[in-house]
Residue frames as a rotation matrix with the C-alpha (Angstrom) as fourth column:
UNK 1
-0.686 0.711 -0.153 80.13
0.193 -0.024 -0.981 99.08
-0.701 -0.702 -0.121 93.75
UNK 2
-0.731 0.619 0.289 76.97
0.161 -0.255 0.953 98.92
0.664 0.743 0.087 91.48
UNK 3
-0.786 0.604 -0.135 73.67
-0.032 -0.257 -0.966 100.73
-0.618 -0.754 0.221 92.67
UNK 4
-0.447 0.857 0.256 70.13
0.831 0.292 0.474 99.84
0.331 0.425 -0.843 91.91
UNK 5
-0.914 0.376 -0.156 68.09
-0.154 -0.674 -0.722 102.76
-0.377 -0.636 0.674 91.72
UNK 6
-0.496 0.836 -0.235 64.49
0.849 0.524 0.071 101.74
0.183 -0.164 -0.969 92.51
UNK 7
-0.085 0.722 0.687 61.46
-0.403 -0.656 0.639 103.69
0.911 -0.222 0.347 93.10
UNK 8
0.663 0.306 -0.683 61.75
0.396 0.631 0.667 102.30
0.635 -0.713 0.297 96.20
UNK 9
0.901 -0.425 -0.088 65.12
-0.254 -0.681 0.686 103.75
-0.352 -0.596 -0.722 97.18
UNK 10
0.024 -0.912 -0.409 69.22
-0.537 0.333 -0.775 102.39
0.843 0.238 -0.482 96.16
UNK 11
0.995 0.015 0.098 70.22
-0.066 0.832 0.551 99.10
-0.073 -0.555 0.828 96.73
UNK 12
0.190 -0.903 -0.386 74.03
-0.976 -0.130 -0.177 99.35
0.110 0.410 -0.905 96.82
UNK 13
0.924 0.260 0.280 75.82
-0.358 0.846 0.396 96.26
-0.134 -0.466 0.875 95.82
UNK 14
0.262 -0.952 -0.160 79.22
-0.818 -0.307 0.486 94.40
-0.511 0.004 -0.859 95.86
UNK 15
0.814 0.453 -0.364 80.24
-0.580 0.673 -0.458 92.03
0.037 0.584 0.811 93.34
UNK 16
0.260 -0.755 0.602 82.29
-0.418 0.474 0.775 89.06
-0.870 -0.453 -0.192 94.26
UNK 17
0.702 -0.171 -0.691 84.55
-0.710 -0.242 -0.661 88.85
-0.054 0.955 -0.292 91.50
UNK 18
-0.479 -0.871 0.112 86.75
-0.873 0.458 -0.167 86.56
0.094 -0.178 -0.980 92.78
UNK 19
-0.358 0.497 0.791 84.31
-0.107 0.819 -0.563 83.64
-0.927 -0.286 -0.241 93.60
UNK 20
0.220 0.719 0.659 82.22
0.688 0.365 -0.628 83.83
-0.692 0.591 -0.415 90.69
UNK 21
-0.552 -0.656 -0.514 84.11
-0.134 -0.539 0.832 85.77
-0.823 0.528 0.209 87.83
UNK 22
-0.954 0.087 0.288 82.11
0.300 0.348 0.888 84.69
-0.023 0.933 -0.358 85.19
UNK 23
0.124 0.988 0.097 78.40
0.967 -0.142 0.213 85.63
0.224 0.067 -0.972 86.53
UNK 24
0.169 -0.273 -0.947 80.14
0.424 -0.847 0.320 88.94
-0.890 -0.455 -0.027 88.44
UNK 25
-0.792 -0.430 -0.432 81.35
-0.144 -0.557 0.818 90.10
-0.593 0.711 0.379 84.62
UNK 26
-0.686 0.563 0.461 78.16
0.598 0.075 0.798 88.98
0.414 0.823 -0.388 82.81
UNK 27
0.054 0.510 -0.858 76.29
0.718 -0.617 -0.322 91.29
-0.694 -0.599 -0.400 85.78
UNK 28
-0.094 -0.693 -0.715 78.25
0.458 -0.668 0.587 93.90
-0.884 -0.272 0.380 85.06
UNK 29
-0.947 0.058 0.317 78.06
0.299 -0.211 0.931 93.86
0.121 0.976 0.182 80.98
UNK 30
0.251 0.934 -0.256 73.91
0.964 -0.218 0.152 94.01
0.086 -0.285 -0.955 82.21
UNK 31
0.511 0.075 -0.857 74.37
0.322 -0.940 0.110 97.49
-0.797 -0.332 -0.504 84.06
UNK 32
-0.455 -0.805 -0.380 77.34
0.325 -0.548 0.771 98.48
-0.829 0.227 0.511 81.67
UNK 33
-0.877 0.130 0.463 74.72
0.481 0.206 0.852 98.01
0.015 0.970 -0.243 78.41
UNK 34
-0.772 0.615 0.162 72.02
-0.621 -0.673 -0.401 99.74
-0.138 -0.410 0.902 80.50
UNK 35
-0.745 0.332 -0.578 70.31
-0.001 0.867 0.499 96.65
0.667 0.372 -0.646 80.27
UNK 36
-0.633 0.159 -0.757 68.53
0.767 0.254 -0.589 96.69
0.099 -0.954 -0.283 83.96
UNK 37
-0.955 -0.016 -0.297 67.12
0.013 -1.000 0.013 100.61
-0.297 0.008 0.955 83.19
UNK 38
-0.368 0.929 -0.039 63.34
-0.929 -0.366 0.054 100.27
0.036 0.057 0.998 83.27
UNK 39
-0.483 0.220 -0.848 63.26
0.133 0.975 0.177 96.60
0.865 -0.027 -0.500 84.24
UNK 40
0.151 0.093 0.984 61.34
-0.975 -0.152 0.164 95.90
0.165 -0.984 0.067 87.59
UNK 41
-0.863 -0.362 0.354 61.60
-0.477 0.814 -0.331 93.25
-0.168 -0.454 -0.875 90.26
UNK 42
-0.496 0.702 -0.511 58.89
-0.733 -0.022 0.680 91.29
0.466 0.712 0.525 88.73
UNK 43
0.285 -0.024 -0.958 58.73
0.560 0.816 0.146 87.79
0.778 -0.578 0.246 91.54
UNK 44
-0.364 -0.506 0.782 58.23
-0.641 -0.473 -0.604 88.92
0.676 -0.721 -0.152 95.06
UNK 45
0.590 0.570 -0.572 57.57
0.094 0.655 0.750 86.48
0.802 -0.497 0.333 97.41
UNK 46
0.089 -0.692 0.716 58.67
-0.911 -0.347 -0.223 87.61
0.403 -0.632 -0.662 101.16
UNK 47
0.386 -0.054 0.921 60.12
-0.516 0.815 0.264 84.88
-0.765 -0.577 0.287 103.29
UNK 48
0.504 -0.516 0.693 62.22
0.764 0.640 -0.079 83.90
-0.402 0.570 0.716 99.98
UNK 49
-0.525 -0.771 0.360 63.46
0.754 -0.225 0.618 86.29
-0.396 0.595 0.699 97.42
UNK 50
0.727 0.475 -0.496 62.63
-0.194 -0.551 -0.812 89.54
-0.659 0.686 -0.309 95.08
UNK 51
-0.150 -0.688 0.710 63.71
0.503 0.565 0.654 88.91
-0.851 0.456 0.261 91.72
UNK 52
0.788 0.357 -0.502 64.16
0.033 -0.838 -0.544 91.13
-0.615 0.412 -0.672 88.75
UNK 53
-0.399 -0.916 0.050 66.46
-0.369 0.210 0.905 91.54
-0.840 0.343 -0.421 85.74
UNK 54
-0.851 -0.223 0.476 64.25
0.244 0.636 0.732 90.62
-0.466 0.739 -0.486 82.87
UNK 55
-0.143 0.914 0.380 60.98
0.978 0.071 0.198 91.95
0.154 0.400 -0.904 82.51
UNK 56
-0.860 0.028 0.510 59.57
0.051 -0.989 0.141 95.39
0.508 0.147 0.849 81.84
UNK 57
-0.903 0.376 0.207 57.03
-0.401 -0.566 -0.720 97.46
-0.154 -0.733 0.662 83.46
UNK 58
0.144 0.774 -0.617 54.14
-0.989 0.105 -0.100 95.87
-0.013 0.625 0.781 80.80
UNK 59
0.362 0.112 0.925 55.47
-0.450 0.891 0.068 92.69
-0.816 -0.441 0.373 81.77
UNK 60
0.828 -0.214 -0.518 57.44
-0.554 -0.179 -0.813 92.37
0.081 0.960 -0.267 78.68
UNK 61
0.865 -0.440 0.243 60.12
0.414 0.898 0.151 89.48
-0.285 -0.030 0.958 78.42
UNK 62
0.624 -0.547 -0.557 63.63
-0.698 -0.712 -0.083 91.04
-0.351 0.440 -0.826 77.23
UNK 63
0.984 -0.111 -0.137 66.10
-0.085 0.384 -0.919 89.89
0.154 0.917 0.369 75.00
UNK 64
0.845 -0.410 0.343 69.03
-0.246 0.271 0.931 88.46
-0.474 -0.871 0.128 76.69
UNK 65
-0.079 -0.804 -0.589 72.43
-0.989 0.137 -0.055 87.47
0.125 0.579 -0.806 75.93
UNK 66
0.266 0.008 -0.964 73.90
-0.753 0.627 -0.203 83.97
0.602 0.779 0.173 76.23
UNK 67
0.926 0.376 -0.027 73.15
-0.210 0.574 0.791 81.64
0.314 -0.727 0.611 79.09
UNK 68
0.291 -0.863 0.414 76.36
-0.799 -0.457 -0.391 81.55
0.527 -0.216 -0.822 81.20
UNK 69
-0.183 -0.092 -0.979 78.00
0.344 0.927 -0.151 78.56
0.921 -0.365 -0.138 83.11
UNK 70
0.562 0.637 0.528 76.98
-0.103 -0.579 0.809 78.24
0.821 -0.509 -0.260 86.15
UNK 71
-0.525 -0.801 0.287 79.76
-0.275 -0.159 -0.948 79.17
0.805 -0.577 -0.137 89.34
UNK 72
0.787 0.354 0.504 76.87
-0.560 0.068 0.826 78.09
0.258 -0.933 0.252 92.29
UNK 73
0.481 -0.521 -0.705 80.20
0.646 0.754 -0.117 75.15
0.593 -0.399 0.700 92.96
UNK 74
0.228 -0.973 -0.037 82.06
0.515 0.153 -0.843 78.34
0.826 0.174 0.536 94.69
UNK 75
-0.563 -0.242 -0.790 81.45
0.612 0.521 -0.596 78.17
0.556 -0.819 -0.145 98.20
UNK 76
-0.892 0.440 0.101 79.22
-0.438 -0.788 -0.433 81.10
-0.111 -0.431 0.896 98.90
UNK 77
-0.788 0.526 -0.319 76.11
0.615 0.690 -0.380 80.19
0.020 -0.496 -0.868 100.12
UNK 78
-0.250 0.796 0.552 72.24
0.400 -0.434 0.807 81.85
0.882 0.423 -0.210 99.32
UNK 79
-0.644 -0.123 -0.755 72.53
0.756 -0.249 -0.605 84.01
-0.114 -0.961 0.253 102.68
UNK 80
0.345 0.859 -0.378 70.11
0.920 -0.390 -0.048 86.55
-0.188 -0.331 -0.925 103.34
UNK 81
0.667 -0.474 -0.574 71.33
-0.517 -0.850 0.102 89.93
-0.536 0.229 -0.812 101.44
UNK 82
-0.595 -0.798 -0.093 73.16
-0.125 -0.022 0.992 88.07
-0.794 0.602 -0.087 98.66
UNK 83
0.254 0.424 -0.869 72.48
-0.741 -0.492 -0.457 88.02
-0.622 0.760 0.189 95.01
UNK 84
-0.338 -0.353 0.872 72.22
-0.021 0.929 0.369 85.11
-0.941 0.107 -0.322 93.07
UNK 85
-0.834 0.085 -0.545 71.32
-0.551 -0.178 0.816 84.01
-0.028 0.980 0.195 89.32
UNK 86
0.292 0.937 0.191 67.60
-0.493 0.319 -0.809 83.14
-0.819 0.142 0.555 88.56
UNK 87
-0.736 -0.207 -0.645 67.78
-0.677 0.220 0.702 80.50
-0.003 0.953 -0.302 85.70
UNK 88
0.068 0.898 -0.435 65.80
-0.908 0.236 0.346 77.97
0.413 0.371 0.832 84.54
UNK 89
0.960 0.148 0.238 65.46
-0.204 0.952 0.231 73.83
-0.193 -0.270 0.943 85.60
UNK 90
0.670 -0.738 -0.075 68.81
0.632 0.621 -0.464 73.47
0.389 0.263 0.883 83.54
UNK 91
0.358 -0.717 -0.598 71.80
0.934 0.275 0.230 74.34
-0.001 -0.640 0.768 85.44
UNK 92
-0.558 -0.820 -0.123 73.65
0.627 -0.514 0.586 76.45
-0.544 0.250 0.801 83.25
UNK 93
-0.455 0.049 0.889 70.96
0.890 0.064 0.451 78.72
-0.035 0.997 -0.073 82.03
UNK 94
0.355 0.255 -0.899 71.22
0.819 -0.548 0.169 81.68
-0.450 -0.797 -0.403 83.33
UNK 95
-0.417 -0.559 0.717 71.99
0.822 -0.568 0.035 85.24
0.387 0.604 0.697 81.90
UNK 96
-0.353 -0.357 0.865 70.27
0.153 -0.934 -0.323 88.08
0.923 0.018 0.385 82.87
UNK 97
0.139 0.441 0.886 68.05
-0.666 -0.621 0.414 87.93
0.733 -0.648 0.207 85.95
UNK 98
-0.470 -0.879 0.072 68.81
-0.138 -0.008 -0.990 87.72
0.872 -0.476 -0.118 89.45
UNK 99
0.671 0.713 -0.204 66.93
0.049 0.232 0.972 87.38
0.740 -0.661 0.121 92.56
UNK 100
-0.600 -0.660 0.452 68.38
-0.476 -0.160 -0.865 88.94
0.643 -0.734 -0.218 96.20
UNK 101
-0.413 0.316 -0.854 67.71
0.378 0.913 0.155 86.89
0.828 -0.259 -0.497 98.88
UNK 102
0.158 0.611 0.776 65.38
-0.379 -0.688 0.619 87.75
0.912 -0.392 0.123 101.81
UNK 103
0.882 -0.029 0.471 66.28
-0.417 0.419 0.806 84.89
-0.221 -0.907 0.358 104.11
UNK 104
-0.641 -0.544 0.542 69.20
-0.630 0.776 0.034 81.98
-0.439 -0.319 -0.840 104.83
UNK 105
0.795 0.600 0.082 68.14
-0.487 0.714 -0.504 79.73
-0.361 0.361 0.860 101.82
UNK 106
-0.426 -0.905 0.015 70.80
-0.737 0.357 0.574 77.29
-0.524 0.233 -0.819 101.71
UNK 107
0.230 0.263 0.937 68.52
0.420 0.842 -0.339 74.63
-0.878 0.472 0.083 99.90
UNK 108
0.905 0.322 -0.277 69.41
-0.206 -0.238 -0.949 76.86
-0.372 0.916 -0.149 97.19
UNK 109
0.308 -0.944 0.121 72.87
-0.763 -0.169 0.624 76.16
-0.568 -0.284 -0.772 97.69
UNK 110
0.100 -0.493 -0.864 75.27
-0.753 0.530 -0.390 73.86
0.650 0.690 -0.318 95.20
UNK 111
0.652 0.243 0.718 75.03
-0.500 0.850 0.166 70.07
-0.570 -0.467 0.676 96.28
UNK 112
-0.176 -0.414 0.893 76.68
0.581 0.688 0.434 68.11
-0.794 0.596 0.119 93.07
UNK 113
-0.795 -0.167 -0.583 77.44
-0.532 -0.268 0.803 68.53
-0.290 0.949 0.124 89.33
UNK 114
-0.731 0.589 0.344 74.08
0.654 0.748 0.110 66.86
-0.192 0.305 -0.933 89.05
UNK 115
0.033 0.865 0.500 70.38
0.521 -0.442 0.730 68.14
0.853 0.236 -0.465 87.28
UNK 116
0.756 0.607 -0.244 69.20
0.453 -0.217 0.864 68.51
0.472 -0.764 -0.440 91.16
UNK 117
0.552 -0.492 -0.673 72.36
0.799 0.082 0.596 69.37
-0.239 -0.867 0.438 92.62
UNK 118
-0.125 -0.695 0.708 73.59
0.928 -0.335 -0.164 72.40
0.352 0.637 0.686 91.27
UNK 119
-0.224 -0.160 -0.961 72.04
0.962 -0.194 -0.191 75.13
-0.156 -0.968 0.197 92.41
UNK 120
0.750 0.474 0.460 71.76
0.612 -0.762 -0.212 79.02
0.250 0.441 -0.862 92.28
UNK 121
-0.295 -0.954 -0.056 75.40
0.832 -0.227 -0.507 81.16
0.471 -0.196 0.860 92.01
UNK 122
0.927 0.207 -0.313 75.32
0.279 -0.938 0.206 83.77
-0.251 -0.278 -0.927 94.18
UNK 123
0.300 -0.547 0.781 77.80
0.776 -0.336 -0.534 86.38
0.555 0.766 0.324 92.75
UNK 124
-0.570 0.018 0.822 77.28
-0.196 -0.974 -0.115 89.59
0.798 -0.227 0.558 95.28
UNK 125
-0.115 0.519 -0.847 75.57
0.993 0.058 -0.100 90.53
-0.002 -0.853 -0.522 98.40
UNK 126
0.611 0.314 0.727 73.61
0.212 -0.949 0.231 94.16
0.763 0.013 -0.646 99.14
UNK 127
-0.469 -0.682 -0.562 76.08
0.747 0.034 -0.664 96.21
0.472 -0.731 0.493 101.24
UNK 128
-0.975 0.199 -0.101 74.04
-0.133 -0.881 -0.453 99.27
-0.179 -0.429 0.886 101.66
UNK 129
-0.454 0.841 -0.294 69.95
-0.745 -0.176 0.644 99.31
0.490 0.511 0.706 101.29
UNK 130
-0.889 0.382 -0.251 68.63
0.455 0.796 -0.399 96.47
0.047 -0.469 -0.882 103.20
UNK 131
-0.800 0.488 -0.350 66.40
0.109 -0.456 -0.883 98.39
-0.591 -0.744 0.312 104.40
UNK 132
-0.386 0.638 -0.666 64.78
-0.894 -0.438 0.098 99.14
-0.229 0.633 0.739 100.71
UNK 133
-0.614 -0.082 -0.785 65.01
-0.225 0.972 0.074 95.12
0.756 0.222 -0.615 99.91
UNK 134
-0.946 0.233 -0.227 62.80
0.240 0.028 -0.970 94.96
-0.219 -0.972 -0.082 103.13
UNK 135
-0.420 0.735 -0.532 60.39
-0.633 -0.658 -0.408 97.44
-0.650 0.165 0.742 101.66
UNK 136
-0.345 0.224 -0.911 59.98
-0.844 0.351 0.406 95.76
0.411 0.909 0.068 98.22
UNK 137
-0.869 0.079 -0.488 59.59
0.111 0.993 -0.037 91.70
0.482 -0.086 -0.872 99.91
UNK 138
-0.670 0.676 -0.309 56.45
0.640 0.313 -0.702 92.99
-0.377 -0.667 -0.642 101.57
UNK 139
-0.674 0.399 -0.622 54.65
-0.738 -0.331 0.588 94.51
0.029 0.855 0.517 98.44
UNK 140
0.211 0.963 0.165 51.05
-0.567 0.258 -0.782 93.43
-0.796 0.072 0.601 97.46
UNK 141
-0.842 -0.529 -0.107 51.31
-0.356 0.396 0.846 90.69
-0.405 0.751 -0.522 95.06
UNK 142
0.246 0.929 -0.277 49.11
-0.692 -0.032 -0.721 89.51
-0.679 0.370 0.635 92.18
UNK 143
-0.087 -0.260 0.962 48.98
0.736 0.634 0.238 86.87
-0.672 0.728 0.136 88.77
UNK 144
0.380 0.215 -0.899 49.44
-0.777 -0.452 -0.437 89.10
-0.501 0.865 -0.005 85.22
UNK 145
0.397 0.090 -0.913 49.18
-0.910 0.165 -0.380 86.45
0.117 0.982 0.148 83.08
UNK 146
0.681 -0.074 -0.729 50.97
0.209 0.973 0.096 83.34
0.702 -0.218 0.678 83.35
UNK 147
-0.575 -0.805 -0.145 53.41
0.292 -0.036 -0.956 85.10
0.764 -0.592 0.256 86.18
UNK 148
0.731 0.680 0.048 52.64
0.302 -0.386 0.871 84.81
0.611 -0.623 -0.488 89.54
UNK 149
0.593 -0.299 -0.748 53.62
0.750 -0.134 0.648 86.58
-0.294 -0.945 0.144 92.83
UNK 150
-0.157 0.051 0.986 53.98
0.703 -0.696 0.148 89.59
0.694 0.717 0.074 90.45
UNK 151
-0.929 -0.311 -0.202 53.92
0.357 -0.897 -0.260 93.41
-0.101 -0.314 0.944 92.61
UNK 152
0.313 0.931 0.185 50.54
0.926 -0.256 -0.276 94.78
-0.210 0.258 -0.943 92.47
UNK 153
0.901 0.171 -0.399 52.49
0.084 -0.971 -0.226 98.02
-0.426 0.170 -0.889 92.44
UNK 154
0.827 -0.558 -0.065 55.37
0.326 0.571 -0.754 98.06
0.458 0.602 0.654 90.04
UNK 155
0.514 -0.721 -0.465 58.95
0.137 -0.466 0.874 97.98
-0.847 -0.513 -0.140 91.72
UNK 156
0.962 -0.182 0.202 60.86
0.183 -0.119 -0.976 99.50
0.202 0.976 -0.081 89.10
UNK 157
0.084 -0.991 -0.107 64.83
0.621 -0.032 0.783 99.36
-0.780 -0.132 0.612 88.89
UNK 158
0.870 0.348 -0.350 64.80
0.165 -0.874 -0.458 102.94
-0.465 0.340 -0.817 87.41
UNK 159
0.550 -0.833 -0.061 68.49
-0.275 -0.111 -0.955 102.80
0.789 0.542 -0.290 86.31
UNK 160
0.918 -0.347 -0.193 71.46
0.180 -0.068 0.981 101.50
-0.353 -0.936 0.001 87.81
UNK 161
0.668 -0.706 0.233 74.94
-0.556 -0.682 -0.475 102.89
0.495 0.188 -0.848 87.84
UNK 162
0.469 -0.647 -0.602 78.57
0.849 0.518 0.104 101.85
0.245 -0.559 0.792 88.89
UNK 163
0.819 -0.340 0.463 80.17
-0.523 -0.774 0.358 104.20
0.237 -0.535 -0.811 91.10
UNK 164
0.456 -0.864 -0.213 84.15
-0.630 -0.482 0.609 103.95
-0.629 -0.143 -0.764 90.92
């Protein structure tokens, strides 16, 4: 079980190690390196997703490991309360940030080994905290700089922790 603690409140989550073993252990090396500890959710946009995992309060890019393959081919599906990898246009180019869904977005779902058809892995799913993931998708949003749909108040992912 890994918790997000947020100025908002703890998001407890479960990682699905079995489905997606490769994004579920690069997560993990995140929290284990204290990597996540003064990041916020930086992309809120309700009716889709909050996302977070890369950027600092000051809006500050971090320094990331090494873009991971991507596991969206293993049958879990961008349900509402799971956790998926944010990455760029190319497939496989994902590493540190994440993005918990707010609704049932299967268009995000794997289609084909193809550019368009790949997808977004979900890895996990929030077992405990909805309620805070709620809070956070219906934040004022704003542009700082070339990012929009940005928090007008920062949600900060104050530190998270694995617990057993």
């Amino acid at each position: 079980m890994i918790t997000l603690h947020t100025n908002f409140g703890d998001i407890k989550i479960q990682l699905n190690h079995e489905k997606a073993p490769i994004t579920a252990a690069n997560f993990e090396s995140y929290v284990k390196d204290g990597f996540f500890d003064g990041t916020i959710f930086h992309r809120v946009i309700d009716g889709f997703m909050i996302q977070g995992g890369g950027f600092t309060e000051d809006m500050q890019q971090k320094t990331t490991k090494e873009a991971i393959q991507n596991e969206a081919n293993n049958g879990l599906s961008n349900k509402k309360g799971t956790l998926a990898m944010a990455r760029t246009q190319a497939p496989h180019s994902a590493s540190s940030q994440f993005f918990i869904n707010v609704k049932d977005n299967d268009f995000l779902d794997f289609k084909s080994e193809t550019l368009q058809g790949w997808g977004y892995c979900v890895f996990g799913e929030v077992v405990e905290g909805m309620d805070v993931v709620e809070k956070i998708k219906g934040v004022a949003t704003g542009t700082k700089g070339m990012h929009a749909d940005v928090p007008l108040e920062a949600v900060i992912i104050e530190k998270v922790s694995i617990d057993g």
